[in-house]
N, C-alpha and C positions, 0 to 999 in steps of 0.2 A: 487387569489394567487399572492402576492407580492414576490419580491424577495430584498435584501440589501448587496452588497459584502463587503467582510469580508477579502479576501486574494488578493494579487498583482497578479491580473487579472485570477485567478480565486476562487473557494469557494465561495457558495451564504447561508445567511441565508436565509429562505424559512418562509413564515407566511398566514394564509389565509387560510390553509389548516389543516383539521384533521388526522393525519395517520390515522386512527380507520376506516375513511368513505373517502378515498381516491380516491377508485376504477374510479369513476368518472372524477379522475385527473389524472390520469396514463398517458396519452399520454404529457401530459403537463410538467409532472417531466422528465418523460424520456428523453424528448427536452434539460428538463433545466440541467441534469446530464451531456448531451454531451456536450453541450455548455457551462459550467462551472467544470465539472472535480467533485463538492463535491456538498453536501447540509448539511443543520445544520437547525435541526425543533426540537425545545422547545416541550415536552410534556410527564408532568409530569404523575407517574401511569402508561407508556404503558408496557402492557403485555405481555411475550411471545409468547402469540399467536396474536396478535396485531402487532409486531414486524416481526413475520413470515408471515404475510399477506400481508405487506406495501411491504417488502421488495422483497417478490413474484412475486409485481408487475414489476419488473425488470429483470425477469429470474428466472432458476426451484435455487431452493435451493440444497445449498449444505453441505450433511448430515457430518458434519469435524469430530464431536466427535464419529459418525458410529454408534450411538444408536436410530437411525431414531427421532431425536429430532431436528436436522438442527441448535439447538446453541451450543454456547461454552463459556466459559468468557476470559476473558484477564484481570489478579487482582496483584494487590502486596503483597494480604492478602492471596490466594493460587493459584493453577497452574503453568504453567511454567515462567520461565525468570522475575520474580517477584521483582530484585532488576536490577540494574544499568542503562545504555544507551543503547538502540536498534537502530543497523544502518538503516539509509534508505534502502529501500528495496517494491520490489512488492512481495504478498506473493504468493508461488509457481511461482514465475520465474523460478525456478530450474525444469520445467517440463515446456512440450511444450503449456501447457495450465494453463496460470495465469489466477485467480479467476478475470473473467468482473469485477465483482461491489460486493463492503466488507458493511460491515456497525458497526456500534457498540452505544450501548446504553448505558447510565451512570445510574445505577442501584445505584450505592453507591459511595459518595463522599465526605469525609470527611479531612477538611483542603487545604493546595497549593497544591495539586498533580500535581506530572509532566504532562504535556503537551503531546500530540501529535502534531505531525510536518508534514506539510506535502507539499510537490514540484508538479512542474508539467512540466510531460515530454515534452510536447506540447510547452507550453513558452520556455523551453531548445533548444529546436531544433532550434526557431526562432531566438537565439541569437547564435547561430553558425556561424561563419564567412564562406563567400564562398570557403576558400580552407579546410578548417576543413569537408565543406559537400562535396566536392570533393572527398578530402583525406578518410574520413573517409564511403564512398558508397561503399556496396560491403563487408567491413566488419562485421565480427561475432562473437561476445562474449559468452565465456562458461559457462552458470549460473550454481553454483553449493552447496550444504548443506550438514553440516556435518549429516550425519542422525545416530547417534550414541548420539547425544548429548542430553541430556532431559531437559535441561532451569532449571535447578535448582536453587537454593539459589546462589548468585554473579558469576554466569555462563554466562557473558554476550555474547551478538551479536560478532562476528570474523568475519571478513572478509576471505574466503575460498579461497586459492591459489592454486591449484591442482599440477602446475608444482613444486612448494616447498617444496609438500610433497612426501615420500617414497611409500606410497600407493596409491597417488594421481587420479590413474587409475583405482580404485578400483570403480565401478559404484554402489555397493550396500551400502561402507561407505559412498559414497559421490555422490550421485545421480545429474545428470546434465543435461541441454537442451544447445539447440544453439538460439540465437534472433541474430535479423541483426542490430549491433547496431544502422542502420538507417532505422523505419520500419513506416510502416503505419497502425495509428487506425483500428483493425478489423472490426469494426463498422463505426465508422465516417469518418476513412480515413486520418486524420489529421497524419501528419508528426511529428514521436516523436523520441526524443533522447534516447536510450532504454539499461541505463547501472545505475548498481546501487552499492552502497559500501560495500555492503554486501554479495549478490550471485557470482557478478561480477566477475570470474576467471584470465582470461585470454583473448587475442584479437587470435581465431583461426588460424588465416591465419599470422601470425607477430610471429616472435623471441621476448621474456618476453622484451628484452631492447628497441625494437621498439613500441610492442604492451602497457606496461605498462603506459607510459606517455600518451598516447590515453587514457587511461582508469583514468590518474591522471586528462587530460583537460576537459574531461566529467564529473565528479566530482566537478571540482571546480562550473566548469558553472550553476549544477545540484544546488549545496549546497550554492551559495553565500547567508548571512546575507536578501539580498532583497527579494528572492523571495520563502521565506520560511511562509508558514502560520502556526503559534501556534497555536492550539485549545485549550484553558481553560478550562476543563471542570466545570460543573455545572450539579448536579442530575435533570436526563429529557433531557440530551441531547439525539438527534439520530444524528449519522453522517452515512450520505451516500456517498461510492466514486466510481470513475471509479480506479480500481487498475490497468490496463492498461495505461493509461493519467496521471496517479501519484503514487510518491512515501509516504510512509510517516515511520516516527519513532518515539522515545518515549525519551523524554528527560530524565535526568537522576532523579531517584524515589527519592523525595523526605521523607527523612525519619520523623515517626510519621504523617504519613498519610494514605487515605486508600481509595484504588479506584478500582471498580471492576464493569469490563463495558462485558455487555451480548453481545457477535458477533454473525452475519449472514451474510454466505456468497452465493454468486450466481457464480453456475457455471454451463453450459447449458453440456458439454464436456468430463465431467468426472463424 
C-alpha cells in the first residue's frame, strides 16, 4: 500500500490496494485515515455492495436513506441541493454525534463538475495563535439546521443564525447541539478547531457582538485559499473522510454537467 498527498498537509491518494479485497488492510487504512484526515482510491466498477463493505471496515454503517440500504447519492441530476454553493460544514454537527467517517463514490461524471472542498480542523487549530487558544477555551458554539428545508432546485446552503430569527428557539424547526469550539478528536485526540459556516450559530457563553467575531476569526483561518483541498472528480473515485478532523463543501454546480456520487456513511452512535 503506497500512499501520495494530494492536500496542504493532509488527504492521501491511496494505491496498492483493492477495495473489493481489503479486509486484509484494514488496520493499515484506518492508521492512514487518522493520520491524514481523507483517502482518494481509483476504482473503477465498484459496487454497492463493494462500497458498503470497504467502507465497514471503518465502523457499523449508517442506514441515512432508512430503507436498510446504508447508501444515498448526492447528484445535480436529482435529490437534494442540486444546483448552487454548499457551505462548509460537518454533516450532523447539529446533533451531538457527527457522522466519524462519510465517504462518496463517483458513479457518474460527465464534463467539469464542481469540485468538493475540503479543510482540516486539526491544521486550523495549530495555526491559532496563543491568545485565540486562550481566549477562545472553555467556549461553545450552537450548531444548528433548518429542518424545514428540502434542498430543492436553487435552495442553497444558509448559514442558520438562531438569535436573528423570531422562532429561533424553536428546537423542532431548527434542531441544535453544543461542541466546545476547542475540542479533542474522539478518537485520536488531536486538538481541533470545531466551528463551521454553515451549522455554526452562535458562541453560547458571549452576547452575538462579542461571540460573532470569534466565529468570523475561526472562519477565516478555517477557509483561507491555502489550506483548502479541491477534489476533481473522475468516474471510480472513492473518497474516504474523517467528518470529525474535516470539513468539506461543494463549489458552485457547474451548469451542463452531471455528477452523481453514491454516499456511505459511518456511524457507531446513532
Amino acid at each position: 500500500m503506497e500512499t501520495k498527498m494530494l492536500g496542504p498537509g493532509f488527504a492521501v491518494e491511496v494505491t496498492g490496494i483493492d477495495p473489493r479485497e481489503a479486509t486484509a488492510g484494514a488496520a493499515e487504512l484506518r492508521a492512514l485515515l487518522d493520520a491524514y484526515g481523507l483517502l482518494v482510491l481509483r476504482c473503477p466498477d465498484l459496487s454497492a455492495d463493494d462500497h458498503l463493505a470497504f467502507v465497514g471496515l471503518f465502523g457499523r454503517i449508517y442506514d441515512e436513506a432508512r430503507d436498510k440500504s446504508g447508501l444515498s447519492h448526492v447528484s445535480n441530476v436529482f435529490g437534494s441541493f442540486p444546483t448552487g454553493r454548499l457551505l462548509f460544514h460537518q454533516d450532523f454537527a447539529f446533533t451531538p454525534n457527527p457522522h466519524p467517517v462519510q465517504s462518496l463514490y463517483a458513479e457518474e461524471v460527465e464534463g467539469a463538475v464542481a469540485p468538493t472542498l475540503f479543510v482540516s480542523n486539526v491544521l486550523a487549530y495549530e495555526k491559532l495563535s496563543p491568545a485565540q487558544r486562550e481566549g477562545w477555551a472553555g467556549l461553545t458554539a450552537v450548531h444548528a439546521r433548518d429542518a424545514t428545508r428540502r434542498g430543492n432546485v436553487d435552495d442553497e446552503f444558509v448559514r442558520i443564525r438562531l438569535l436573528d430569527l423570531p422562532d429561533g428557539d424553536d428546537p423542532i424547526r431548527y434542531p441544535r447541539a453544543h461542541h466546545a469550539v476547542l475540542k479533542r478528536h474522539p478518537r485520536t485526540a488531536a486538538p481541533l478547531l470545531f466551528a463551521n459556516e454553515y451549522y455554526t450559530s452562535h458562541i453560547l457563553e458571549l452576547p452575538p457582538e462579542q461571540g460573532e467575531p470569534i466565529i468570523q476569526e475561526a472562519c477565516a483561518l478555517l477557509y483561507a485559499s491555502e489550506a483548502i483541498y479541491a477534489h476533481e472528480w473522475h468516474a471510480g473515485d472513492l473518497v474516504v473522510w474523517d467528518n470529525i478532523a474535516l470539513q468539506h463543501a461543494r463549489a458552485q454546480v457547474r451548469p451542463e454537467t452531471r455528477r452523481t456520487l453514491r454516499r456511505i456513511l459511518v456511524n457507531d452512535a446513532v
